[in-house]
C-alpha positions as CSV (number, residue, x, y, z in Angstrom):
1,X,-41.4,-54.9,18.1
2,X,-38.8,-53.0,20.3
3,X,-38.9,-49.6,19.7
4,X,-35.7,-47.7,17.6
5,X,-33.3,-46.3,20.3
6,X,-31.9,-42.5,19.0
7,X,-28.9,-44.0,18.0
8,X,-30.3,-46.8,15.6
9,X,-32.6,-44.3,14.5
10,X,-29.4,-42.2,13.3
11,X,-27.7,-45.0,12.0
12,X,-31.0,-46.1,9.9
13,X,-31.1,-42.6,8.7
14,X,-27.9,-42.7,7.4
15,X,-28.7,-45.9,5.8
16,X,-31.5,-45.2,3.7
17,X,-30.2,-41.6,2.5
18,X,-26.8,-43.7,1.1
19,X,-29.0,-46.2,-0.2
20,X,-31.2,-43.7,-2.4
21,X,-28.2,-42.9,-4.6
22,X,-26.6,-46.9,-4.8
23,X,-30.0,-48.2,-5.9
24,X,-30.0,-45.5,-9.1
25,X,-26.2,-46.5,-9.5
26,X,-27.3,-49.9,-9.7
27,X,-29.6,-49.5,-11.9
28,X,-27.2,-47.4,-14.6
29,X,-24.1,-49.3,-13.5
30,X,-22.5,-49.6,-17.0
31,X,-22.1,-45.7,-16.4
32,X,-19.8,-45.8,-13.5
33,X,-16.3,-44.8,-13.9
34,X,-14.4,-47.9,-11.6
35,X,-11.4,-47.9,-10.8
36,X,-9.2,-50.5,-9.5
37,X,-7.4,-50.9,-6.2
38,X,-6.1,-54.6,-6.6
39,X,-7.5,-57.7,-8.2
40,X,-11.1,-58.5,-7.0
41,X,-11.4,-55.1,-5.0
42,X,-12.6,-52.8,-6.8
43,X,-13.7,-49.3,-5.9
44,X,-16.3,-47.0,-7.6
45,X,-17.6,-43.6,-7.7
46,X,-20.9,-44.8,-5.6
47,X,-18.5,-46.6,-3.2
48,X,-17.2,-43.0,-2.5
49,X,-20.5,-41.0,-2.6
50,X,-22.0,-43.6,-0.1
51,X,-19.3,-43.4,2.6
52,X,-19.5,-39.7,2.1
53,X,-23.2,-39.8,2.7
54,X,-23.0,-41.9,5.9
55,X,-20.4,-40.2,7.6
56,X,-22.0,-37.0,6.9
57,X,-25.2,-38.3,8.6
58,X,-23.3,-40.0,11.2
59,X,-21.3,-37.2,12.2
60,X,-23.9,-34.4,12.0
61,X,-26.1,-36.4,14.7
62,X,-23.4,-37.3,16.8
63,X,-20.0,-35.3,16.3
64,X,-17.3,-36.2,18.7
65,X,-17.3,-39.6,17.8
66,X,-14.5,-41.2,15.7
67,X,-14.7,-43.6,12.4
68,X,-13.0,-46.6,10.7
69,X,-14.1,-46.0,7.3
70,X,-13.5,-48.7,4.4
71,X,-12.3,-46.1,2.0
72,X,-11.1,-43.2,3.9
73,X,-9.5,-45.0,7.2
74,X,-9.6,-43.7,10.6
75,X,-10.8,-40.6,11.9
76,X,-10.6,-39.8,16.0
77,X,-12.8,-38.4,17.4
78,X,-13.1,-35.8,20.2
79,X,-14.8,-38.9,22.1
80,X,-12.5,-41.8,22.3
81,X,-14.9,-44.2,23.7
82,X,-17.4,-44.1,21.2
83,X,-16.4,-44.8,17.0
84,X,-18.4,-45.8,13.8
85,X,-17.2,-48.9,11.8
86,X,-18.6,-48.1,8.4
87,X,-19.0,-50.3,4.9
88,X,-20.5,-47.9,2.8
89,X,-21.0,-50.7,-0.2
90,X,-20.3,-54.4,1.3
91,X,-20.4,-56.5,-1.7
92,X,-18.5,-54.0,-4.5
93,X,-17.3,-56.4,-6.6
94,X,-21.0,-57.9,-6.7
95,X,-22.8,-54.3,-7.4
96,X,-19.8,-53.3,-10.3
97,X,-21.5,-57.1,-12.2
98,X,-24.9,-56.5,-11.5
99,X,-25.4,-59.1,-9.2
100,X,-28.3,-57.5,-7.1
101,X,-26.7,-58.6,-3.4
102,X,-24.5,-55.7,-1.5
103,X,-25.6,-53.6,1.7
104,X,-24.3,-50.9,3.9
105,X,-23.3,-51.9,7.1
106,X,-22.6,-49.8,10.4
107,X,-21.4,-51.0,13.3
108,X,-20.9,-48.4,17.1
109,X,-18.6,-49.8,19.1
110,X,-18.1,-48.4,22.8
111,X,-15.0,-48.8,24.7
112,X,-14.1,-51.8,22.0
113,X,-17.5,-53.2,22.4
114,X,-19.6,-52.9,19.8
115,X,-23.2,-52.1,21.3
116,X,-25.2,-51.0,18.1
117,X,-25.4,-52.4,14.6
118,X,-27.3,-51.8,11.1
119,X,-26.6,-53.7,8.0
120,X,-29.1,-52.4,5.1
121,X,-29.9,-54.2,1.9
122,X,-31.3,-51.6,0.1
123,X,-32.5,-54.1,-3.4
124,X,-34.2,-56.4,-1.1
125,X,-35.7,-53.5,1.2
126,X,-34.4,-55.9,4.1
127,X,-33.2,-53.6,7.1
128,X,-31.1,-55.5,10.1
129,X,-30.7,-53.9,13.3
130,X,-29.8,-54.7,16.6
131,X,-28.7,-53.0,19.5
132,X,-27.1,-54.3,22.6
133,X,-29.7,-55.8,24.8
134,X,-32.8,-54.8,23.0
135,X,-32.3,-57.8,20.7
136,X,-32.4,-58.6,17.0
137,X,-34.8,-57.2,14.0
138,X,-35.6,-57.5,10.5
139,X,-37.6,-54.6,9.5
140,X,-39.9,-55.1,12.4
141,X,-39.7,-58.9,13.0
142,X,-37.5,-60.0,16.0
143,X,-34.6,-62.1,14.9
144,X,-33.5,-66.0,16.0
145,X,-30.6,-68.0,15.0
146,X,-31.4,-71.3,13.9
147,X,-32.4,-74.0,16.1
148,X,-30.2,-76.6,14.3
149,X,-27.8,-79.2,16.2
150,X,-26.6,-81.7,13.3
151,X,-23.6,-80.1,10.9
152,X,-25.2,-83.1,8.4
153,X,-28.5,-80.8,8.4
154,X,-26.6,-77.0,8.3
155,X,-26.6,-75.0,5.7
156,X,-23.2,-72.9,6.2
157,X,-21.7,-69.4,4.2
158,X,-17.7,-68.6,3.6
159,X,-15.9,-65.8,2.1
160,X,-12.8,-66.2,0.3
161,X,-9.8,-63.6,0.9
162,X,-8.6,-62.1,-2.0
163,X,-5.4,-63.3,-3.9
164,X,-3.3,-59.9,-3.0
165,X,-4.3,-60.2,1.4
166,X,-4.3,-63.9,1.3
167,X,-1.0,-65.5,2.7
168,X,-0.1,-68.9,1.3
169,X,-0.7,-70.6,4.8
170,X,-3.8,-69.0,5.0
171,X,-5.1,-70.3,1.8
172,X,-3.8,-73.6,2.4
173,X,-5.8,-73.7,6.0
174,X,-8.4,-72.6,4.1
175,X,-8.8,-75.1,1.1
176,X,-8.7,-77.8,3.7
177,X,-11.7,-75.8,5.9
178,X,-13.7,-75.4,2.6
179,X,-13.1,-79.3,1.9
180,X,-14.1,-80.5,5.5
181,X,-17.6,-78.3,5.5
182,X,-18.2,-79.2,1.8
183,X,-18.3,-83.1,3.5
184,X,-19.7,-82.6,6.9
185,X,-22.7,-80.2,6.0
186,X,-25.8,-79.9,3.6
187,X,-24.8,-77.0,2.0
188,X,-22.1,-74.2,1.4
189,X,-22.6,-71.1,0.1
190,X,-20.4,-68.4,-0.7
191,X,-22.2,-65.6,-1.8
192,X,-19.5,-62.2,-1.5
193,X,-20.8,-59.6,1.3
194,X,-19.9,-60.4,4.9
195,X,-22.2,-58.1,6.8
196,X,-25.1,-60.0,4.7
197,X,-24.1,-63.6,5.4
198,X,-23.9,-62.7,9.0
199,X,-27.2,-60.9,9.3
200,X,-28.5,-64.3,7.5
201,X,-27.0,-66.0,10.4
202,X,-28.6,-63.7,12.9
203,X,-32.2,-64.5,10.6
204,X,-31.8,-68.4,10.9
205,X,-31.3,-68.5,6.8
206,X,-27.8,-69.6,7.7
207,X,-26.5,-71.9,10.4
208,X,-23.5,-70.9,10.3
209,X,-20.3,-68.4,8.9
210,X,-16.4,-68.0,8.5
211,X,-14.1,-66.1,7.0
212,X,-10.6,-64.4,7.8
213,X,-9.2,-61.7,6.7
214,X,-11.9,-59.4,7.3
215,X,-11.9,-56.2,8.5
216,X,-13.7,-54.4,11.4
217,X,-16.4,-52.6,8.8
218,X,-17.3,-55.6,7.3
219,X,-18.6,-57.2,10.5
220,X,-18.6,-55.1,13.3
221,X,-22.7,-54.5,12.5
222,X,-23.0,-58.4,12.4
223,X,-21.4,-59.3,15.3
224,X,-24.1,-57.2,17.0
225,X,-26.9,-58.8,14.7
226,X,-25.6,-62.7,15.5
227,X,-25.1,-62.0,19.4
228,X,-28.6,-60.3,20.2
229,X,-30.5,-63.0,18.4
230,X,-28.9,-65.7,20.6
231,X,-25.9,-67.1,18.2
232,X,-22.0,-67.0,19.4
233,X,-19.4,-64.8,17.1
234,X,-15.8,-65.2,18.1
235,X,-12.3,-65.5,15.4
236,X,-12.0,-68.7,14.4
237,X,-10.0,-70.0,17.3
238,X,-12.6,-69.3,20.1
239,X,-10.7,-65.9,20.4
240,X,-12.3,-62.5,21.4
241,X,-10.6,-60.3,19.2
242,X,-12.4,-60.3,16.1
243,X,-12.3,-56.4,15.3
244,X,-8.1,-56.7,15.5
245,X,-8.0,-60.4,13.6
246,X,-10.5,-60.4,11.1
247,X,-11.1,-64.0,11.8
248,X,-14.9,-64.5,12.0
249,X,-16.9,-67.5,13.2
250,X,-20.3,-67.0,14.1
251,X,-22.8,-69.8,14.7
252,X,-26.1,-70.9,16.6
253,X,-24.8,-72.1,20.0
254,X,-25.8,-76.0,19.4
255,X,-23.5,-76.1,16.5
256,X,-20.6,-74.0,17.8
257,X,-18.3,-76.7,19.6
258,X,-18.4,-79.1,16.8
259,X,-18.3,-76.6,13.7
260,X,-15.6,-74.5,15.9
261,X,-13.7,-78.1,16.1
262,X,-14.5,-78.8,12.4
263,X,-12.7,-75.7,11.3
264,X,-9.6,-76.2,13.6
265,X,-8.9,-80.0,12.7
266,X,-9.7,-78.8,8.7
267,X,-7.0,-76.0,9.5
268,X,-4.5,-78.3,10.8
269,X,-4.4,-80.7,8.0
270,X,-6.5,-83.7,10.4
């Protein structure tokens, strides 16, 4: 195993302290006061203490840089190269029903790159980390996308945008992507926290993922995960600019041309 850099090392820190408090959330979580912020996007009081806890980490190691926070937005910093994309609970709506599958992810990017990432599933105990050039981990095990060339034998994750940020054309392109990989794959899953499905790419679990819509917290830390254990991220359309776009494809690179085409034909009604 590579050794932790000082930077993941902060990031992990700031991880596992946020984590402390969401596990006993979870496990008392018809105590939470939730409020709502639109329909399937919630927000809770541990959504809140967790950012809080993570930027307060973040920030006390290294204080001139700048954040794009979920809940609280951005923040410059002092340093304008350097900034912290931060999920403090990726997978809310799961964690407010009890299902037992949500993470904190943190992505740094660097002069809109983003060279460092940590995604942190604190019920499973399964920490991902990656940093630009150093490569790919789980825990301490060094991470591979999947070897896989035939879509027949891929097992491939999605995320549906909610109803108030999905656009009609959007939904439309998307109802004929779903219907397309439903056909040409083994499997589709769809299982509600981004920065998870992506690190399960980076793992090999999943050959594949897409999504729009999302925003920069939700996979800068993947993009980090999927590209140092060999796999491609770019939007949907080949693009680069998947921080700006939120359109996410990432994929092992036998499988990228033809999934990439898959999605495009799908989107244009083929």
């Amino acid at each position: 195993m590579a050794s932790r850099s000082a930077t993941i090392n902060v990031m992990v820190r700031a991880a596992e302290k946020a984590a402390r408090r969401l596990r006993r959330d979870f496990g008392e979580i018809e105590h939470l006061q939730v409020s709502v912020k639109g329909p399937g996007d919630f927000v809770s009081n541990a959504d809140l203490r967790s950012e809080k806890t993570v930027r307060e980490e973040l920030h006390k190691a290294r204080p001139d840089y700048g954040f794009v926070l979920e809940e609280s937005g951005v923040e410059a910093g002092k340093d304008p190269s350097h900034r912290w994309h931060v999920d403090p609970l990726d997978g809310t709506t799961n964690f407010l029903h009890g299902v037992p599958h949500f993470a904190i992810s943190i992505g740094l990017e660097r002069e809109g790159e983003i060279i460092a990432g940590v995604v942190y599933d604190p019920i499973k105990e399964e920490l991902y980390w990656a940093e630009k050039g150093v490569g790919a981990y789980l825990n301490d095990r060094r991470l591979r996308v999947s070897g896989r060339r035939k879509l027949g034998e891929a097992v491939v994750a999605t995320g549906l945008t909610p109803r108030n940020r999905a656009k009609d054309k959007e939904r439309s392109e998307f109802v004929g992507q779903f219907s397309a990989v439903l056909e040409a794959t083994a499997g589709l899953r769809r299982f509600g926290t981004a920065s998870l499905d992506l690190a399960y790419v980076a793992a090999g679990r999943y050959d594949a993922f897409w999504e729009n819509e999302l925003a920069s917290w939700d996979i800068a830390a993947g993009i980090c995960l999927v590209r140092e254990a060999g796999g491609f991220v770019t939007e949907i359309n080949g693009g680069p600019n998947l921080l700006k776009s939120g359109s996410t494809l990432a994929c092992n690179v036998h499988l990228y041309p033809s999934f990439k085409k898959l999605l495009s034909d799908a989107g244009k009604g083929k």
